[in-house]
TORBA-195917 format. One record per residue (C-alpha): chain; x, y negated, z negated; residue in three letters. Coordinates in pm, whole numbers, plus 50000, padded with zeros to 5 digits. Example, Ala and Ser with C-alpha at 12.3 -4.5 7.8 and 13.67 -1.06 7.14 Angstrom:
<nodes>
<chain: A | X: 51230 | Y: 50450 | Z: 49220 | resn: ALA>
<chain: A | X: 51367 | Y: 50106 | Z: 49286 | resn: SER>
</nodes>
This chain:
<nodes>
<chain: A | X: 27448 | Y: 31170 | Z: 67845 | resn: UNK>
<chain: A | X: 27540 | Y: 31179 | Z: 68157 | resn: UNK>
<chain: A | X: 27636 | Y: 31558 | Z: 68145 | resn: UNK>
<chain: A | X: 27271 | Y: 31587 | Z: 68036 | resn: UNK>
<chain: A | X: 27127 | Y: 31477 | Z: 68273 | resn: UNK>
<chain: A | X: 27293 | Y: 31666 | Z: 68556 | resn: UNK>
<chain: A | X: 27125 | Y: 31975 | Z: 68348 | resn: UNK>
<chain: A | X: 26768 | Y: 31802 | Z: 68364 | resn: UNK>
<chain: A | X: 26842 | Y: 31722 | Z: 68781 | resn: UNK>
<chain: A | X: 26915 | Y: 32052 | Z: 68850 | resn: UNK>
<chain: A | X: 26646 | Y: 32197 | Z: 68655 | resn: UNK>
<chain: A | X: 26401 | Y: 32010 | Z: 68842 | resn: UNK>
<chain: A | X: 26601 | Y: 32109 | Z: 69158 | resn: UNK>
<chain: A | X: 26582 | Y: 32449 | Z: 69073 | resn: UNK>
<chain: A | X: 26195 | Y: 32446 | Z: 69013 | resn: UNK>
<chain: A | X: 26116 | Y: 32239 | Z: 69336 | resn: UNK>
<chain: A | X: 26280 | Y: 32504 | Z: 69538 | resn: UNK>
<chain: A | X: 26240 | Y: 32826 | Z: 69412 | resn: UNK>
<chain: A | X: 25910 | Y: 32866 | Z: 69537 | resn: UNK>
<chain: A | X: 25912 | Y: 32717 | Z: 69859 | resn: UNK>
<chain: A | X: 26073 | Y: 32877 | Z: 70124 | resn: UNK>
<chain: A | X: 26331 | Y: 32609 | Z: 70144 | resn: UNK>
<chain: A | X: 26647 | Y: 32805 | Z: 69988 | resn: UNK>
<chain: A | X: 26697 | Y: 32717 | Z: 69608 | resn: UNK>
<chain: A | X: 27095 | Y: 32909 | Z: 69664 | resn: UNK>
<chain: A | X: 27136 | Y: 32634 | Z: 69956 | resn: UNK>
<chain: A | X: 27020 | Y: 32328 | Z: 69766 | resn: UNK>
<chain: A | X: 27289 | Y: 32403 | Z: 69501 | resn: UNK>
<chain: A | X: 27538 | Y: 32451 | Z: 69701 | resn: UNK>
<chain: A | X: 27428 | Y: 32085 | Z: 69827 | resn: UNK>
<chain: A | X: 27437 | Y: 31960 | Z: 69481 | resn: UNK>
<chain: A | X: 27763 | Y: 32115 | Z: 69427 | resn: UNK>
<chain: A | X: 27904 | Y: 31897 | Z: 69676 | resn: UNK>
<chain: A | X: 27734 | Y: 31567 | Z: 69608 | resn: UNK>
<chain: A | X: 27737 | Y: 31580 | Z: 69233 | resn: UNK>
<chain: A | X: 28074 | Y: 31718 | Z: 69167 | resn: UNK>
<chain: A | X: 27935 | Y: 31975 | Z: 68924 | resn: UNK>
<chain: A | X: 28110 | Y: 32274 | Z: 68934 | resn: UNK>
<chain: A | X: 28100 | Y: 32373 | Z: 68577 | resn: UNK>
<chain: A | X: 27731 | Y: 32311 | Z: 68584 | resn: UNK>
<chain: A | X: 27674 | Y: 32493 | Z: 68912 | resn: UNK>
<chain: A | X: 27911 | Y: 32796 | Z: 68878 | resn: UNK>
<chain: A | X: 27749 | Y: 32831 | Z: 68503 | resn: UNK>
<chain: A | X: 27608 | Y: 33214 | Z: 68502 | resn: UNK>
<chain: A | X: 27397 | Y: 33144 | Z: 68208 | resn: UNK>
<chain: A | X: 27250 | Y: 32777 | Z: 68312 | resn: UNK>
<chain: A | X: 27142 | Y: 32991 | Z: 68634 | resn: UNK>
<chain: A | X: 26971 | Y: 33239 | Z: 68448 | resn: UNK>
<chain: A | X: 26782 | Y: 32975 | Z: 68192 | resn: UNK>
<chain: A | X: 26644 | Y: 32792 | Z: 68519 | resn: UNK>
<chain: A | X: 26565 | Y: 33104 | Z: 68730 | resn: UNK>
<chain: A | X: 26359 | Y: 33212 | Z: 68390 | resn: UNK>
<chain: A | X: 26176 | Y: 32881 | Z: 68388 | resn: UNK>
<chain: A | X: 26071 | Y: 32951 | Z: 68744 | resn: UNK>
<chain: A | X: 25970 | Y: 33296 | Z: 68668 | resn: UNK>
<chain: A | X: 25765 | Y: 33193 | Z: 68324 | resn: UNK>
<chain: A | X: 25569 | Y: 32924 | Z: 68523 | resn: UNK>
<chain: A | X: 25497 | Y: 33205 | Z: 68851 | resn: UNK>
<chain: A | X: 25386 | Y: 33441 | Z: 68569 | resn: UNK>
<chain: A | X: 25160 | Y: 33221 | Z: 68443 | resn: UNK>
<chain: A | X: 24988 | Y: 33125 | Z: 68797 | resn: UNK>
<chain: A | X: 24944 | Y: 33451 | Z: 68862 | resn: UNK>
<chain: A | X: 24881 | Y: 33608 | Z: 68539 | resn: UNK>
<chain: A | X: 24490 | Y: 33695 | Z: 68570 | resn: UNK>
<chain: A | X: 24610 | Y: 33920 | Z: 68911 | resn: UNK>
<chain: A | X: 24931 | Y: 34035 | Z: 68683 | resn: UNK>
<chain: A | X: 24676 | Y: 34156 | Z: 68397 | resn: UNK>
<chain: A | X: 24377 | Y: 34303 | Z: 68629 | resn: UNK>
<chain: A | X: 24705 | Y: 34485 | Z: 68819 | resn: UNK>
<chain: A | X: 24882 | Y: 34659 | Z: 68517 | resn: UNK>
<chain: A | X: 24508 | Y: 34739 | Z: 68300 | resn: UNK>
<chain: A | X: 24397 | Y: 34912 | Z: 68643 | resn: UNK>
<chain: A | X: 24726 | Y: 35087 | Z: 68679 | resn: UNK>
<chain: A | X: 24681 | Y: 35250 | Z: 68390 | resn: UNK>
<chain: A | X: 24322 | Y: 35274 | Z: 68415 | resn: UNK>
<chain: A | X: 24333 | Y: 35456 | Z: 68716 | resn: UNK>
<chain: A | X: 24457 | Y: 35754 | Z: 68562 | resn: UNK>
<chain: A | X: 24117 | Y: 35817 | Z: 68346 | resn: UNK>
<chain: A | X: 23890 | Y: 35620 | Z: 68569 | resn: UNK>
<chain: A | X: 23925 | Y: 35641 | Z: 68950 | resn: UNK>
<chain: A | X: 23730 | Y: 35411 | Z: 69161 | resn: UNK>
<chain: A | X: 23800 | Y: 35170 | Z: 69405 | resn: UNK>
<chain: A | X: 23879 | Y: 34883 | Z: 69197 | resn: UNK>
<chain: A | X: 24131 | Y: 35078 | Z: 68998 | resn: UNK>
<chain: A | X: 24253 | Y: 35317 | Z: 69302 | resn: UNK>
<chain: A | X: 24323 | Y: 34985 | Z: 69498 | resn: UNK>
<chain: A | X: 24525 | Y: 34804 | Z: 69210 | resn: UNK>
<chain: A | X: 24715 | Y: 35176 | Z: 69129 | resn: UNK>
<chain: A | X: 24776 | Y: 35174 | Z: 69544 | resn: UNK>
<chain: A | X: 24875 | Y: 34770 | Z: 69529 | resn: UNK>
<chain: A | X: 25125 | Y: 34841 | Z: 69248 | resn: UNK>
<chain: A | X: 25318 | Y: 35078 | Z: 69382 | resn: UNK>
<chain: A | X: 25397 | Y: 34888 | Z: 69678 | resn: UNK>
<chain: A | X: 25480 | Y: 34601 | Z: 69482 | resn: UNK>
<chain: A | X: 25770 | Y: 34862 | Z: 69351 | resn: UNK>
<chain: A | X: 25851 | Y: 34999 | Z: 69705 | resn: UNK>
<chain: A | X: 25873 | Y: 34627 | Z: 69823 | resn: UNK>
<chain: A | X: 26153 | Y: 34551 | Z: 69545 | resn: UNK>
<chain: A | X: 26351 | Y: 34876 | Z: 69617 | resn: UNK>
<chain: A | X: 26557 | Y: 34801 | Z: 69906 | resn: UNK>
<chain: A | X: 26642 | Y: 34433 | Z: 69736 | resn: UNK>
<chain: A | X: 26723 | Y: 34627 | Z: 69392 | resn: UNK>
<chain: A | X: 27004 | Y: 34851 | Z: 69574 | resn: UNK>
<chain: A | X: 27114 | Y: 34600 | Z: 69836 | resn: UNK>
<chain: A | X: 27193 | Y: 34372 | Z: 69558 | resn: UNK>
<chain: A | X: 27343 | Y: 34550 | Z: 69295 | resn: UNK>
<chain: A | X: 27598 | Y: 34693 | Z: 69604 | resn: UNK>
<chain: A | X: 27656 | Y: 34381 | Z: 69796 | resn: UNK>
<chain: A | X: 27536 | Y: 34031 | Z: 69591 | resn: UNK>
<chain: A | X: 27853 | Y: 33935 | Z: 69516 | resn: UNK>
<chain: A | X: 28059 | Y: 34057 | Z: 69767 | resn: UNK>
<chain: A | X: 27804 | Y: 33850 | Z: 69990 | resn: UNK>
<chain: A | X: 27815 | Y: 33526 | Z: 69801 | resn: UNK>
<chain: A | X: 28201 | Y: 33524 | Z: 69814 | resn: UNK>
<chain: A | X: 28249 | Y: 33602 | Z: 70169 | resn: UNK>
<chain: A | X: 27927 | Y: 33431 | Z: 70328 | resn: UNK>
<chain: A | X: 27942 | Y: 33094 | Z: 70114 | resn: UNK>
<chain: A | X: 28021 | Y: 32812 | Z: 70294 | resn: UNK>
<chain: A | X: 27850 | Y: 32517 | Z: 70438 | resn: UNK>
<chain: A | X: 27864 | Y: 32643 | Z: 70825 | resn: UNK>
<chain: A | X: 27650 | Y: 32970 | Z: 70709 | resn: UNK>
<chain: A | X: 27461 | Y: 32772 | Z: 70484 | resn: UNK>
<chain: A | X: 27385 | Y: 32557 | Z: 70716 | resn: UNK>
<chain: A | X: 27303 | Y: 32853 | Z: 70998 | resn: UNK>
<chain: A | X: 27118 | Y: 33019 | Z: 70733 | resn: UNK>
<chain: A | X: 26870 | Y: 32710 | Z: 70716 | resn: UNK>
<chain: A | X: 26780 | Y: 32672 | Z: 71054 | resn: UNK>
<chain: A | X: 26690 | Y: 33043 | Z: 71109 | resn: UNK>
<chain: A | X: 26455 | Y: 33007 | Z: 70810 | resn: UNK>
<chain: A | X: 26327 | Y: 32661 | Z: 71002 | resn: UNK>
<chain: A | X: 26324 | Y: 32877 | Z: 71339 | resn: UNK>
<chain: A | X: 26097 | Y: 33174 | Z: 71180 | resn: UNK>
<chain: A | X: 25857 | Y: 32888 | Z: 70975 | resn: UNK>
<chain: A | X: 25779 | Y: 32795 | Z: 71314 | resn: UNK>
<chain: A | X: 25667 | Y: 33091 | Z: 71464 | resn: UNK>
<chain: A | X: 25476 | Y: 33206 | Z: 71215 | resn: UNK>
<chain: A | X: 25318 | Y: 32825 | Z: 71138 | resn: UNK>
<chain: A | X: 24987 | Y: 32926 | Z: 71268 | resn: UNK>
<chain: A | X: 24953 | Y: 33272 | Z: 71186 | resn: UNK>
<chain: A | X: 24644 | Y: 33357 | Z: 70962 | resn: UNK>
<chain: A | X: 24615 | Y: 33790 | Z: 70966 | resn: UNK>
<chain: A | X: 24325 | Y: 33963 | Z: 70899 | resn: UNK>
<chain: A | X: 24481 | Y: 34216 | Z: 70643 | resn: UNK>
<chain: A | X: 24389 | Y: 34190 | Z: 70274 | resn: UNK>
<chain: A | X: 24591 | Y: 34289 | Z: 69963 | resn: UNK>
<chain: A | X: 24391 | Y: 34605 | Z: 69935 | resn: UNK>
<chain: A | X: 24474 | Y: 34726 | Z: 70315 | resn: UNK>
<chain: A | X: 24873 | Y: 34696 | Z: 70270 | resn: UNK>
<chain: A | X: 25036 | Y: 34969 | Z: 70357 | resn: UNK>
<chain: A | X: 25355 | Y: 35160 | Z: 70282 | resn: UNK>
<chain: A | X: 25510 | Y: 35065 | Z: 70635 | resn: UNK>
<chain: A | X: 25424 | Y: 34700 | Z: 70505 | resn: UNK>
<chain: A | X: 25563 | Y: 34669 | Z: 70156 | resn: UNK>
<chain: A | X: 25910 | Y: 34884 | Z: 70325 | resn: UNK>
<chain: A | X: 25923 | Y: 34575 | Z: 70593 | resn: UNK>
<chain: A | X: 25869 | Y: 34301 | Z: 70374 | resn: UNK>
<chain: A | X: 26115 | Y: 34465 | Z: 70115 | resn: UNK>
<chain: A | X: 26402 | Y: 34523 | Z: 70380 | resn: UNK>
<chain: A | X: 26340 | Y: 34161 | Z: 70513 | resn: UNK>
<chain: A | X: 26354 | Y: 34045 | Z: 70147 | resn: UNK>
<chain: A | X: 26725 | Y: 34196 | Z: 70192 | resn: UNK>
<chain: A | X: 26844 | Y: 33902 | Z: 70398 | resn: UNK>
<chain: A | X: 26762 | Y: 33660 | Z: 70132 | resn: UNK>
<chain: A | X: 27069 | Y: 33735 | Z: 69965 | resn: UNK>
<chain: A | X: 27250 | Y: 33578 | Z: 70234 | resn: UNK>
<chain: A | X: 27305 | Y: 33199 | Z: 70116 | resn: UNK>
<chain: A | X: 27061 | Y: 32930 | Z: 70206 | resn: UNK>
<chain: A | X: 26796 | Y: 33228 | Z: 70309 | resn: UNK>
<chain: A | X: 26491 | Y: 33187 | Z: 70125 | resn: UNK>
<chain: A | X: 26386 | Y: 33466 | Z: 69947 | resn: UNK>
<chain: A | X: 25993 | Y: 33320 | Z: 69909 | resn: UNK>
<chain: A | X: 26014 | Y: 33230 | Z: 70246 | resn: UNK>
<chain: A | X: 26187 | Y: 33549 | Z: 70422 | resn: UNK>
<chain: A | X: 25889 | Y: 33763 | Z: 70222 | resn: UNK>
<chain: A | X: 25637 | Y: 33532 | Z: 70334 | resn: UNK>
<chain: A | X: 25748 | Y: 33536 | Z: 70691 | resn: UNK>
<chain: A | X: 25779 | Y: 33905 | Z: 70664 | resn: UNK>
<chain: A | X: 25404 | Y: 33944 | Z: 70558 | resn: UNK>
<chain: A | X: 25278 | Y: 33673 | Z: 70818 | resn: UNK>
<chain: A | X: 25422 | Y: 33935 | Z: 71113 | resn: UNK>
<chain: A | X: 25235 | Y: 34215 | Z: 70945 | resn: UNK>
<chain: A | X: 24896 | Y: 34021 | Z: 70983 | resn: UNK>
<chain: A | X: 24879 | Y: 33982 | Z: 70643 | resn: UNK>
<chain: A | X: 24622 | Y: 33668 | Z: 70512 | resn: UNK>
<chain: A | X: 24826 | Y: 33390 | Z: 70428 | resn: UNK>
<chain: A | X: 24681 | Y: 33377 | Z: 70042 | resn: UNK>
<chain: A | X: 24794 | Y: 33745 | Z: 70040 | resn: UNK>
<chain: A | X: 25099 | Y: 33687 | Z: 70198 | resn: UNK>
<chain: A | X: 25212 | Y: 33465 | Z: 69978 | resn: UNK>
<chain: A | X: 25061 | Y: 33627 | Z: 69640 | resn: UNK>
<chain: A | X: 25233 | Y: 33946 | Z: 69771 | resn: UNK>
<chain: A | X: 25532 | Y: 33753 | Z: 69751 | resn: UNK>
<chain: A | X: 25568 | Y: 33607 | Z: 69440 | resn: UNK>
<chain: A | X: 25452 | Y: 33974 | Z: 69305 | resn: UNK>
<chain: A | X: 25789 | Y: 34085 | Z: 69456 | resn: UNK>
<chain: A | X: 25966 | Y: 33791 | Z: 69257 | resn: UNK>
<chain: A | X: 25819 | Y: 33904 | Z: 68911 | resn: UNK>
<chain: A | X: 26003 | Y: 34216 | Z: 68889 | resn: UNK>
<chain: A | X: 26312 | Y: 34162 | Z: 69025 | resn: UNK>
<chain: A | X: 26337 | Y: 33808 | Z: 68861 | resn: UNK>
<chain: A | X: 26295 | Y: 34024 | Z: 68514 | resn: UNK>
<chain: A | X: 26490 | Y: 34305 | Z: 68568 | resn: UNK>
<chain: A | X: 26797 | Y: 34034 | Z: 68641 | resn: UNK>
<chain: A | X: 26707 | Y: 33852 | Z: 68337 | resn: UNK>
<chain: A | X: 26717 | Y: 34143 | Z: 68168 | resn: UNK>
<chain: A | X: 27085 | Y: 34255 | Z: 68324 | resn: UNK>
<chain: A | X: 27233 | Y: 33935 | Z: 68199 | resn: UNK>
<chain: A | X: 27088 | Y: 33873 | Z: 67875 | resn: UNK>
<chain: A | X: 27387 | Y: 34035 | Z: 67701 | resn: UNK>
<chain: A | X: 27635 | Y: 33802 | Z: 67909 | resn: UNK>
<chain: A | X: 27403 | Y: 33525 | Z: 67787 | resn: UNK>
<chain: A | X: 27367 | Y: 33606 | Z: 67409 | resn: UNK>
<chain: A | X: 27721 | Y: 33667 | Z: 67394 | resn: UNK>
<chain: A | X: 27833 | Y: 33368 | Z: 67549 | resn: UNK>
<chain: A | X: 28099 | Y: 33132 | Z: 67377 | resn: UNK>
<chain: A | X: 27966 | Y: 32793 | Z: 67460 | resn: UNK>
<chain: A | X: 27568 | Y: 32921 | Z: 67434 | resn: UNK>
<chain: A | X: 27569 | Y: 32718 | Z: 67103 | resn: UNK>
<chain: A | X: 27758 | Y: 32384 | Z: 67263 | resn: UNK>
<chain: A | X: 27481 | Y: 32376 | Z: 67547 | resn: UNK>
<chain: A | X: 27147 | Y: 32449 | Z: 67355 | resn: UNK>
<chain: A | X: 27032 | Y: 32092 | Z: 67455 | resn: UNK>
<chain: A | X: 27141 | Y: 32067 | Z: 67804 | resn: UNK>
<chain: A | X: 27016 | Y: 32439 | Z: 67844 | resn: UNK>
<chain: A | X: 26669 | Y: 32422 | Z: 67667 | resn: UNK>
<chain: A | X: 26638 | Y: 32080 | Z: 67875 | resn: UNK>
<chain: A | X: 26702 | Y: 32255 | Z: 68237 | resn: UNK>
<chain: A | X: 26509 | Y: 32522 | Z: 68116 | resn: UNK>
<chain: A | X: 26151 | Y: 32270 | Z: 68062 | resn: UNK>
<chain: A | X: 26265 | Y: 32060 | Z: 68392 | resn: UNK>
<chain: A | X: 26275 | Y: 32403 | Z: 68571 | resn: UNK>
<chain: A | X: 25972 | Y: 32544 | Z: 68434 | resn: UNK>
<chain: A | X: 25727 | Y: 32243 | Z: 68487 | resn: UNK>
<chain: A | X: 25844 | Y: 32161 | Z: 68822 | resn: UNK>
<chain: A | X: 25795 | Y: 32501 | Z: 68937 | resn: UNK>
<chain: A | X: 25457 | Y: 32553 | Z: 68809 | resn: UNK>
<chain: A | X: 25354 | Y: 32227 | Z: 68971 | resn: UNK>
<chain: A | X: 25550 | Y: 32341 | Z: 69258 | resn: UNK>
<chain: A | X: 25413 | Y: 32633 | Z: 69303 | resn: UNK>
<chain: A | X: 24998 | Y: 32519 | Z: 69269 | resn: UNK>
<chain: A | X: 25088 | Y: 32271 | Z: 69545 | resn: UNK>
<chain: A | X: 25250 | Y: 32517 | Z: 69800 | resn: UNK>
<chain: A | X: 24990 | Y: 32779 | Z: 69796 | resn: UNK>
<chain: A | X: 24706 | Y: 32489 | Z: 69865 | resn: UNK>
<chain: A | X: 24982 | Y: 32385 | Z: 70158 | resn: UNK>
<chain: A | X: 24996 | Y: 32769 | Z: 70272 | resn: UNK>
<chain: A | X: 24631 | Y: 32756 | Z: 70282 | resn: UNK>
<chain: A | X: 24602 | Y: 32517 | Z: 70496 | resn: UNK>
<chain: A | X: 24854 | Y: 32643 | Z: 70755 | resn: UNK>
<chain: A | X: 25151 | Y: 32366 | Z: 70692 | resn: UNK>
<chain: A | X: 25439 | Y: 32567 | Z: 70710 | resn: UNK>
<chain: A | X: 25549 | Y: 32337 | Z: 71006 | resn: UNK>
<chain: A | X: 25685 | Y: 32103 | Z: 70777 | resn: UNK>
<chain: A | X: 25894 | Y: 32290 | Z: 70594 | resn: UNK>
<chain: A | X: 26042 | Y: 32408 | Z: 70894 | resn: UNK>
<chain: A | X: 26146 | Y: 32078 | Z: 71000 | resn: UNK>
<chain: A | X: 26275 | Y: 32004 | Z: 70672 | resn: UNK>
<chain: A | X: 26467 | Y: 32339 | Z: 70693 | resn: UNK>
<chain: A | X: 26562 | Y: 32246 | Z: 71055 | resn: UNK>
<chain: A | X: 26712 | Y: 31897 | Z: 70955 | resn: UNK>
<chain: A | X: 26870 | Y: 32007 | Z: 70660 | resn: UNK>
<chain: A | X: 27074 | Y: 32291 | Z: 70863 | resn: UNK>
<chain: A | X: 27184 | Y: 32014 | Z: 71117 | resn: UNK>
<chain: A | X: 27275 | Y: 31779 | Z: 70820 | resn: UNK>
<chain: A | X: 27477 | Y: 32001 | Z: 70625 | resn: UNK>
<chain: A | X: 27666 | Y: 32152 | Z: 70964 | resn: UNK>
<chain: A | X: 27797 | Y: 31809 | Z: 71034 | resn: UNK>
<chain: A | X: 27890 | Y: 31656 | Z: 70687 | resn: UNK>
<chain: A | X: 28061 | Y: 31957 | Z: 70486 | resn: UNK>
</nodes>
């Protein structure tokens, strides 16, 4: 039971930070520590299970713009006009934005992790994300989804790169990114989680084999299917709060969350 419900904490864990830009990689390696759950932590598969909860619940916020997106994509190459020339022009720099990320880490993911984890990293790792939160707290741009450019998906997509450093959020690194290119924060931030979608399915879709293949899937359906709900209802809720709390310009307080937590786990690990 009590096995379970390490599953069902770090579901929720997962879900709660995966889309704020508060490191989900950094709170694990937190948990790691406190809860003395290695098997659960370093478990390739349970990863995957929450990560898809996350994505399922971000797909569903967003799925009207996900729908309108692909049906114009297509559309556009009968019927060109501005609403499907802008969603043709939007798409492809959702798939220029998730280029550099794709190579960087299928070349250096691993070979990142196992050099670059450990808690004085982590730790730096959060209070650069707190640092950049702050100077971007009151930015607001101008610049809609339909005015991005390709200099703007390329710098958003290369900043997305340092998010595979541990304890760099990748929501909030993508974020930040689009704040500097006077990008509106709702379009910041939807731009963002657009960049998620693919990427987020293309590693599902990598792993499945490991996953379907696995010895001990059958031993763990319970725990799994149970991280998997905890991860997938926590994020959606998750997810519908922090874009009201983007709106509203309150990145300042996950900075000083980010800020504290950096200082915390510097000094006790």
């Amino acid at each position: 039971m009590l096995n379970i419900l390490k599953y069902i904490l770090l579901g929720i864990i997962q879900g709660f930070t995966e889309p704020l830009p508060i490191s989900s990689s950094g709170h694990i390696f937190i948990l790691k520590k406190i809860l003395n759950a290695n098997e659960i932590l370093n478990d390739l598969n349970f990863e995957i299970i929450v990560n898809f909860g996350s994505l399922i619940a971000i797909i569903i916020i967003y799925f009207d713009d996900l729908k309108k997106l692909i049906t114009n994509f297509f559309k556009y190459f009968k019927i060109k006009n501005g609403e499907t020339r802008n969603d043709f022009k939007y798409t492809l720099l959702i798939i220029l934005g998730c280029i550099p990320v794709g190579i960087a880490g299928f070349l250096l993911k691993d070979r990142i992790e196992n050099l670059l984890q450990t808690p004085f990293i982590i730790g730096i790792s959060f209070i650069i994300t707190a640092l950049f939160l702050f100077l971007v707290r009151n930015i607001n741009g101008s610049k809609e989804s339909k005015n991005l450019t390709w200099k703007d998906a390329l710098f958003i997509g290369l900043i997305q790169v340092i998010a595979l450093l541990p304890g760099i959020s990748r929501s909030g690194s993508t974020l930040i990114a689009a704040l500097f290119r006077n990008i509106k924060r709702s379009d910041a931030l939807k731009y963002s989680f657009m960049l998620y979608i693919p990427i987020s399915i293309g590693t599902m879709i990598l792993s499945i084999k490991d996953l379907i293949t696995s010895n001990s899937i059958n031993n763990l359906i319970l725990p799994y299917t149970l991280g998997f709900i905890s991860s997938f209802i926590v994020s959606y809720f998750t997810l519908k709060w922090f874009i009201n709390s983007v709106k509203k310009g309150n990145l300042i307080y996950f900075s000083i969350y980010c800020l504290i937590l950096g200082i915390f786990i510097m000094i006790l690990f």
